[in-house]
C-alpha positions as CSV (number, residue, x, y, z in Angstrom):
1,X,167.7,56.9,64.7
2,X,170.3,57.1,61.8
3,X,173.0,54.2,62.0
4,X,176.3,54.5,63.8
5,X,178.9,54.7,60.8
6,X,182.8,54.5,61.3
7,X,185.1,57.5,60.7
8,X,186.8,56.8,57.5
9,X,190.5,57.2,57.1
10,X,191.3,60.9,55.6
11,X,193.1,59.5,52.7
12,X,189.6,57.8,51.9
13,X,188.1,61.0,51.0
14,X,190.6,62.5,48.9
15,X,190.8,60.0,46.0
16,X,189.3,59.1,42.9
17,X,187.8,55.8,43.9
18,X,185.7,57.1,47.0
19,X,184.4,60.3,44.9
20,X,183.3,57.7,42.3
21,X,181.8,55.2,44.3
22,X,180.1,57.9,46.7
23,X,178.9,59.6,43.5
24,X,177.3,56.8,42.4
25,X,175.6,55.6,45.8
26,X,173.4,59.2,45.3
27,X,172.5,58.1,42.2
28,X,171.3,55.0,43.3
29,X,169.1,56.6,45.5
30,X,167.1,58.3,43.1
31,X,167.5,55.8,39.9
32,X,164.3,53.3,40.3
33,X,162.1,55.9,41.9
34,X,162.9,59.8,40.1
35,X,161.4,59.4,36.4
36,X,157.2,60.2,36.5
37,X,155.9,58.2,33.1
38,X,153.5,61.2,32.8
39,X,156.5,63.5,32.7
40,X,159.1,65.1,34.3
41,X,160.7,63.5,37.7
42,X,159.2,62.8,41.3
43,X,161.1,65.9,43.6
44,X,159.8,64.5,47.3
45,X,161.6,61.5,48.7
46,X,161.3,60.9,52.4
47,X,164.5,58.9,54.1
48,X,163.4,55.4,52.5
49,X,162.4,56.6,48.7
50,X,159.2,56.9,49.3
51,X,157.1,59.9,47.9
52,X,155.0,62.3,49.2
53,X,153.2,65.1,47.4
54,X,154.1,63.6,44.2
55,X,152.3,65.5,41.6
56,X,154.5,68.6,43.1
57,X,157.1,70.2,40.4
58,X,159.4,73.2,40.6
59,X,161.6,74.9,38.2
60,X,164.5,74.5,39.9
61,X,164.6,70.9,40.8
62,X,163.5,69.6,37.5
63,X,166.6,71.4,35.8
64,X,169.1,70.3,38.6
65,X,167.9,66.6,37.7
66,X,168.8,67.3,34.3
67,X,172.1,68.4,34.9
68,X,172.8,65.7,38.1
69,X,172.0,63.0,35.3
70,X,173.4,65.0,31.9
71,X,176.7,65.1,34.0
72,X,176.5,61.6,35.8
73,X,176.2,60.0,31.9
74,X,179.7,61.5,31.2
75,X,181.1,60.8,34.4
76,X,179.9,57.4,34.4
77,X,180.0,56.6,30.7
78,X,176.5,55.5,30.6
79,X,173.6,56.2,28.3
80,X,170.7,55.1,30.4
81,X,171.8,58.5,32.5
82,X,171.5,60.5,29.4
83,X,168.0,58.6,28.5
84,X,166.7,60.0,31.8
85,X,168.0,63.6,31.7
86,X,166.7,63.8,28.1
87,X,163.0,63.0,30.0
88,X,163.6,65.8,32.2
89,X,164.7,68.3,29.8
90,X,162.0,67.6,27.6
91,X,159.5,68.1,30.6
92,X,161.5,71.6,31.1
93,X,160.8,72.7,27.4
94,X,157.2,71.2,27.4
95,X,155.6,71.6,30.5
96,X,157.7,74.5,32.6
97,X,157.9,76.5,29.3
98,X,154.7,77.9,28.8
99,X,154.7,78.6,24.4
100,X,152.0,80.9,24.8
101,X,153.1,83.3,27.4
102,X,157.2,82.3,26.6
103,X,157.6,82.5,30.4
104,X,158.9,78.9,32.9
105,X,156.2,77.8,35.0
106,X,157.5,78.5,38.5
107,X,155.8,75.7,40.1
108,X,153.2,72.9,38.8
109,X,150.9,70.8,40.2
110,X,149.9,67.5,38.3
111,X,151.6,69.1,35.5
112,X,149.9,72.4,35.4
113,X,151.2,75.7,35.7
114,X,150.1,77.3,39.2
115,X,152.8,79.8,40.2
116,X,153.6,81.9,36.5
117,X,156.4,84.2,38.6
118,X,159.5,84.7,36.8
119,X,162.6,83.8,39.0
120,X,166.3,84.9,37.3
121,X,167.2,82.1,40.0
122,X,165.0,79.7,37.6
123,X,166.6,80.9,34.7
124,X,170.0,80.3,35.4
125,X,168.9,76.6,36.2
126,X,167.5,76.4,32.7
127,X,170.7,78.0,31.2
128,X,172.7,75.3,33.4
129,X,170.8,72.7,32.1
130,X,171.2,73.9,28.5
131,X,175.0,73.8,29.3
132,X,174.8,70.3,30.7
133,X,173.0,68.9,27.9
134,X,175.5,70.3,25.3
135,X,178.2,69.0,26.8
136,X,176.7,65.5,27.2
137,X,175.8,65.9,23.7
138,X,172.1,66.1,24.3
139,X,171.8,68.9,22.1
140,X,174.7,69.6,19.5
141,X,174.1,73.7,18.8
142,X,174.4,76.3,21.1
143,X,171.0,78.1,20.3
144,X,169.2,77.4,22.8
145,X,171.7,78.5,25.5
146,X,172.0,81.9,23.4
147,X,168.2,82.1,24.0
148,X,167.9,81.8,27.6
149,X,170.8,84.4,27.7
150,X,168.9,86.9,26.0
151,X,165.4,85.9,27.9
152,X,168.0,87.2,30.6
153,X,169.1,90.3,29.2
154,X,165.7,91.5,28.3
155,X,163.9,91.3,31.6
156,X,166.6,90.7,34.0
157,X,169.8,92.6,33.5
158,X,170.9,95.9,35.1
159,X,173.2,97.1,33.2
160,X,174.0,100.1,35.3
161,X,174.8,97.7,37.9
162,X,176.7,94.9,36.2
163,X,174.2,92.2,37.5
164,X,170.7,90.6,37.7
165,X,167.5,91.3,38.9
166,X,165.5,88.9,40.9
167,X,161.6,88.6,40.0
168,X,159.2,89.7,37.6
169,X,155.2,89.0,38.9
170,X,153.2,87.2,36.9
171,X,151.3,90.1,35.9
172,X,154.5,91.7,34.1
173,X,155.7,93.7,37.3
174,X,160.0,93.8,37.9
175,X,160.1,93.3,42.2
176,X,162.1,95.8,44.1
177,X,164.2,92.9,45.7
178,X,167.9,92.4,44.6
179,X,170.0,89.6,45.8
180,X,173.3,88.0,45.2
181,X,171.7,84.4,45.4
182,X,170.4,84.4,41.7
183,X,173.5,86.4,40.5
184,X,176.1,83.6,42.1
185,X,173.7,80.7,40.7
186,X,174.0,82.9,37.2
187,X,177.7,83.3,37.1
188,X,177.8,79.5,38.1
189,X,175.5,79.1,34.7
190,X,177.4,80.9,32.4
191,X,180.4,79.5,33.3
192,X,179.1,76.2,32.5
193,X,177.9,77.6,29.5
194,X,181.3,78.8,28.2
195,X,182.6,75.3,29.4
196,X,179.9,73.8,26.8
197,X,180.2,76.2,24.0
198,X,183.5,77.8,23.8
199,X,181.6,81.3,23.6
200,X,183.3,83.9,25.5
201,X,180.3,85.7,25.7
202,X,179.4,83.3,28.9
203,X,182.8,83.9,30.2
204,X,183.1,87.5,30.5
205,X,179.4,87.9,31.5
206,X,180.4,85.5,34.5
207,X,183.4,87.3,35.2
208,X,181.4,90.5,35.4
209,X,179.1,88.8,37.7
210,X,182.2,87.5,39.9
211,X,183.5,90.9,40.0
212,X,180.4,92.5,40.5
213,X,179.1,90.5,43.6
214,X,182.5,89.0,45.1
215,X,185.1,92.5,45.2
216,X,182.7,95.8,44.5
217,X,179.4,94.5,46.9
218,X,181.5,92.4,49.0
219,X,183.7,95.3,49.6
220,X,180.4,97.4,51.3
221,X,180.1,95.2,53.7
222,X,183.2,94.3,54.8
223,X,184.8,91.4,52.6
224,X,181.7,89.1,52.9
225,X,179.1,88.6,50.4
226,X,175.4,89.6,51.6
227,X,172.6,88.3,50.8
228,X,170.0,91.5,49.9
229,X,170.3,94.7,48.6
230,X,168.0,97.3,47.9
231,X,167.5,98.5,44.1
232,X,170.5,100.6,44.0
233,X,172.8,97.5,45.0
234,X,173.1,99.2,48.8
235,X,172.8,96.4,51.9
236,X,169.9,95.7,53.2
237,X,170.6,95.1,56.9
238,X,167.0,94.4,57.6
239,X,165.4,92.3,54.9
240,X,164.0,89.0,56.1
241,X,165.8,89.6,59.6
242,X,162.9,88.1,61.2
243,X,163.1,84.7,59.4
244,X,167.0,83.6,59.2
245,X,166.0,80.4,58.2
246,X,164.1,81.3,55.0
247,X,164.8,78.7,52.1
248,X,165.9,81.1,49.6
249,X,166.3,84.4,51.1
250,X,167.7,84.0,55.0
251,X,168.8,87.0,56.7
252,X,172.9,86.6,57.5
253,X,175.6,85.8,56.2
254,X,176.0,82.5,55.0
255,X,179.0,80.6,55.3
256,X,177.7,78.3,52.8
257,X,177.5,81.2,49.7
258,X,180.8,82.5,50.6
259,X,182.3,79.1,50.3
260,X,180.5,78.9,46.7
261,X,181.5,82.1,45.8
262,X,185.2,80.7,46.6
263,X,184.4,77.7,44.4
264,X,183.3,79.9,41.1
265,X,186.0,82.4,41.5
266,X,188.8,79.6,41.4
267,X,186.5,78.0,38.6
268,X,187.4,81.2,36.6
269,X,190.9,81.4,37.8
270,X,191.2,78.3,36.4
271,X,189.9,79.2,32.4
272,X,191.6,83.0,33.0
273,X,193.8,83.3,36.2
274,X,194.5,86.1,38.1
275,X,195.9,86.8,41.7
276,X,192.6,88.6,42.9
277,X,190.2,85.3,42.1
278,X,192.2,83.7,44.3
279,X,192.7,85.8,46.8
280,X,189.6,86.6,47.4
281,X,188.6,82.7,47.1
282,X,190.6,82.5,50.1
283,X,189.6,85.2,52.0
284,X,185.9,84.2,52.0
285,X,186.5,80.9,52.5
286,X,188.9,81.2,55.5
287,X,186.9,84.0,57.1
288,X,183.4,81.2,56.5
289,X,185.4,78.8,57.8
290,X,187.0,80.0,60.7
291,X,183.6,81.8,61.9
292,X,181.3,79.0,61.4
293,X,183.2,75.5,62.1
294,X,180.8,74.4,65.3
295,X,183.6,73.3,67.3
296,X,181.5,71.2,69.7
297,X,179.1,69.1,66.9
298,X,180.8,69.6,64.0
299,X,180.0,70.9,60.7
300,X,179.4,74.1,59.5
301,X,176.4,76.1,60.7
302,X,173.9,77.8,58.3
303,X,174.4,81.6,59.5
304,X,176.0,84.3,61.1
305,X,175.0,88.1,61.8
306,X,177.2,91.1,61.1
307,X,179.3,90.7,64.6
308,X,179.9,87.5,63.3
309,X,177.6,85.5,65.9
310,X,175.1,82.9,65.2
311,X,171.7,83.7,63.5
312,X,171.3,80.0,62.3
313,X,172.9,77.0,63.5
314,X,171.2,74.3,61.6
315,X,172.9,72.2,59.7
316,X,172.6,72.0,55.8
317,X,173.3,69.4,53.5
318,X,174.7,71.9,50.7
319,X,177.2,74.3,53.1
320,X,179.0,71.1,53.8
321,X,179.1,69.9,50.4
322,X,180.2,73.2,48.5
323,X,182.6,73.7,51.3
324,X,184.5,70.6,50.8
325,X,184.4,71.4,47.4
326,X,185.9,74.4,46.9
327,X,188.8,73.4,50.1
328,X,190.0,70.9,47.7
329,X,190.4,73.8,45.0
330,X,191.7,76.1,47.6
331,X,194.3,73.1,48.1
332,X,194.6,72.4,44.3
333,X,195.6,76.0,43.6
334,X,197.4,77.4,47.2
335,X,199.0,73.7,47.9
336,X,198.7,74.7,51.6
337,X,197.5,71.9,53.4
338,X,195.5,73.3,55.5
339,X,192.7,73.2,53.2
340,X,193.0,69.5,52.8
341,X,192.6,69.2,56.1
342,X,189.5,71.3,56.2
343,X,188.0,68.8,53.4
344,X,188.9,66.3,55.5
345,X,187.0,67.6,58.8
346,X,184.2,68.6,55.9
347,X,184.2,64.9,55.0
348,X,184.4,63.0,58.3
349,X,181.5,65.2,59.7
350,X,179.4,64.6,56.6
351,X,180.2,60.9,56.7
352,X,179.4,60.5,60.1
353,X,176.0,62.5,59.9
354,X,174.9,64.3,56.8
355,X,175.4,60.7,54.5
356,X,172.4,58.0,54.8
357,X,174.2,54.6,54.9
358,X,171.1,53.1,55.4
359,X,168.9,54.2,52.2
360,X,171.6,56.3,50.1
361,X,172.1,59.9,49.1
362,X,172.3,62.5,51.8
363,X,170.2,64.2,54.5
364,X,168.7,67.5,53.8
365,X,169.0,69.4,57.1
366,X,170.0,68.4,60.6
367,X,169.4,70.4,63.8
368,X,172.2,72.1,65.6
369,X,173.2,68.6,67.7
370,X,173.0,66.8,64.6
371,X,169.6,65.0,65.2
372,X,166.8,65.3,62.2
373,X,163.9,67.4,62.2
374,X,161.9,65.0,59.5
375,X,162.4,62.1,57.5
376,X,161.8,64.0,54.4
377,X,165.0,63.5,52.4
378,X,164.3,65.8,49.5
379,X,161.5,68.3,48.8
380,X,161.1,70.1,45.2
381,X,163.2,73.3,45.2
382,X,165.1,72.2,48.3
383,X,167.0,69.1,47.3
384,X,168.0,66.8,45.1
385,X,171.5,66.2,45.5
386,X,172.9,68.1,43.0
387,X,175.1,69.9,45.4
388,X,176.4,66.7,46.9
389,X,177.3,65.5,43.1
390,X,178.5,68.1,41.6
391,X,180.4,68.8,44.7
392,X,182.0,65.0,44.2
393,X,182.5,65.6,40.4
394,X,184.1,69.3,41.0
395,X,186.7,67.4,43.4
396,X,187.5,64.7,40.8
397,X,188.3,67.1,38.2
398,X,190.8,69.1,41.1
399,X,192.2,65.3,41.1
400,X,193.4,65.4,38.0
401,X,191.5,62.9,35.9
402,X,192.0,64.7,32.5
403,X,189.7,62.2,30.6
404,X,186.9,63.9,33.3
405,X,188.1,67.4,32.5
406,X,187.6,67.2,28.9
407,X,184.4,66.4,28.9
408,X,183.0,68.2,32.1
């Protein structure tokens, strides 16, 4: 039974202080118990700390730990942080990075390679790592961002297409799939990257990406980004429409990718404005908003079908974190204060359920009434608060702390 917590007052969440102190409470979580002395970090933490299928690694956790503690050292001024995301990204080049087949390990288990499939969704953690450590000063050149970028172009990019591929077997083979979850996570990537290295290489390869996903696929289906296409970039209405709740490819639309896609698109309006970012950051964000606020428990749910009904009423961790993060841009930017109270509904229902005040850092998943399904905090490729922290630091840059700004 989690613990009954007070509403906070609204003002609480909107301000430096709370953002920093909450920011630091996740951290505090995972400092005594993420760093493996054999290398890499621990990825499955039930409620308490305690591991479970510890000798577990994925590609995509062990780089979000990078950047959660690359970032967190510059936020926080504090060089134990970057000791620790220096162990991870040393595990990421050593262990995922298999030298002899120059392909990322997918998955290991006790810190051998068991799952060789290559996931553009992987990559672009790897190149937002790369981006995390240069600006934390981890690594001072920009080479090896440059190299994941062309690892990228070479077995991922469709150029007739303006965006990314999803998987390549492990025997060599490019999978018919296409989705816009790799190419959001991508544009995400590079514009970190350009944030890092100046290079407007990154830059106008994310705003192709934004374009690309947000206005000319958006547009086929009716404003709202879906999830799968087929290999001519065309909906596909029925992929995976038997398991809505699949971790990386659900069937729907989710509320919770169209309210990303609202917080990259202001991300570039703010290094290159212009009216359409932000008009369609609104548009996605009002219609996600408006179609999946669950009026009676709170929260946003995880999907919604084509006629704009319910496929998935879960609630996720990361949907309510992205979502607060890009209302306080919406608000930043449109100075309509409608959006600041959105992050404040976004806030008092994550406060009251999603945030463990008991143990630290947040829950992964709750059922529709808000009760758990499992006391398994975070899971390797599912969670490791780096939503909920880059959520918090995203907001504190909106605030205005310009110290933060030059160095995120």
């Amino acid at each position: 039974m989690k613990p009954a917590q007070q509403p906070l007052p609204e003002e609480a969440f909107y301000s430096r202080d709370f953002l920093l102190k909450h920011g630091q409470s996740i951290l505090n979580f995972y400092n005594p118990r993420v760093i493996d002395n054999t290398g890499g970090y621990f990825q499955n933490f039930r409620d308490n700390g305690d591991h479970f299928d510890d000798k577990f690694r994925q590609l995509v956790s062990s780089t979000r730990i990078v950047v959660n503690y690359a970032l967190a050292s510059l936020v926080y001024d504090n060089n134990e942080y970057l000791s620790m995301a220096k162990h991870g990204l040393d595990y990421v080049e050593q262990v995922h990075w298999q030298q002899d087949k120059q392909r990322y390990a997918w998955t290991l288990n006790d810190h051998q390679a068991n799952d060789m499939t290559q996931q553009a969704y992987g990559y672009a953690f790897v190149l937002l790592a790369y981006a995390a450590a240069k600006k934390s000063g981890l690594i001072n050149s920009n080479d090896k961002l440059l190299t994941v970028y062309q690892l990228l172009e070479e077995r991922f990019w469709q150029a007739e297409f303006g965006l990314y591929a999803d998987e390549i077997s492990a025997d060599g083979q490019l999978s018919d799939y296409r989705g816009q979850n790799a190419n959001m996570h991508l544009c995400e990537a590079m514009i970190a990257a350009y944030e890092a290295t100046s290079d407007t290489l990154f830059l106008q390869r994310a705003q192709t990406i934004a374009e690309n996903i947000a206005i000319r696929q958006a547009d086929l289906t009716d404003g709202l980004v879906w999830e799968h296409y087929t290999t001519e970039f065309t909906p596909d209405w029925e992929y995976n429409k038997d398991d809505p709740k699949n971790l990386y490819r659900p069937w729907g639309f989710q509320p919770g990718h169209q309210t990303e896609w609202t917080k990259l698109l202001l991300m570039l309006n703010r290094h290159q404005p212009q009216s359409w970012l932000v008009e369609r950051a609104k548009s996605l964000f009002d219609r996600a908003y408006q179609t999946a606020w669950d009026n009676e428990h709170g929260g946003l749910i995880y999907g919604f079908d084509p006629q704009g009904k319910c496929c998935d009423n879960d609630k996720y961790f990361w949907v309510q974190a992205e979502s607060f993060a890009a209302a306080a841009m919406l608000y930043q930017v449109t100075k309509d204060k409608k959006y600041l109270e959105q992050y404040n509904a976004l806030w008092q229902y994550s406060w009251q359920h999603m945030v463990d005040h008991q143990h630290g850092a947040w829950f992964r998943i709750l059922k529709h009434n808000n009760t758990k399904y499992s006391d398994q905090k975070s899971a390797a490729g599912a969670k490791c608060d780096y939503h909920t922290l880059g959520a918090c630091f995203e907001v504190l840059r909106v605030l205005g702390d310009d110290t933060l700004n030059r160095k995120l």
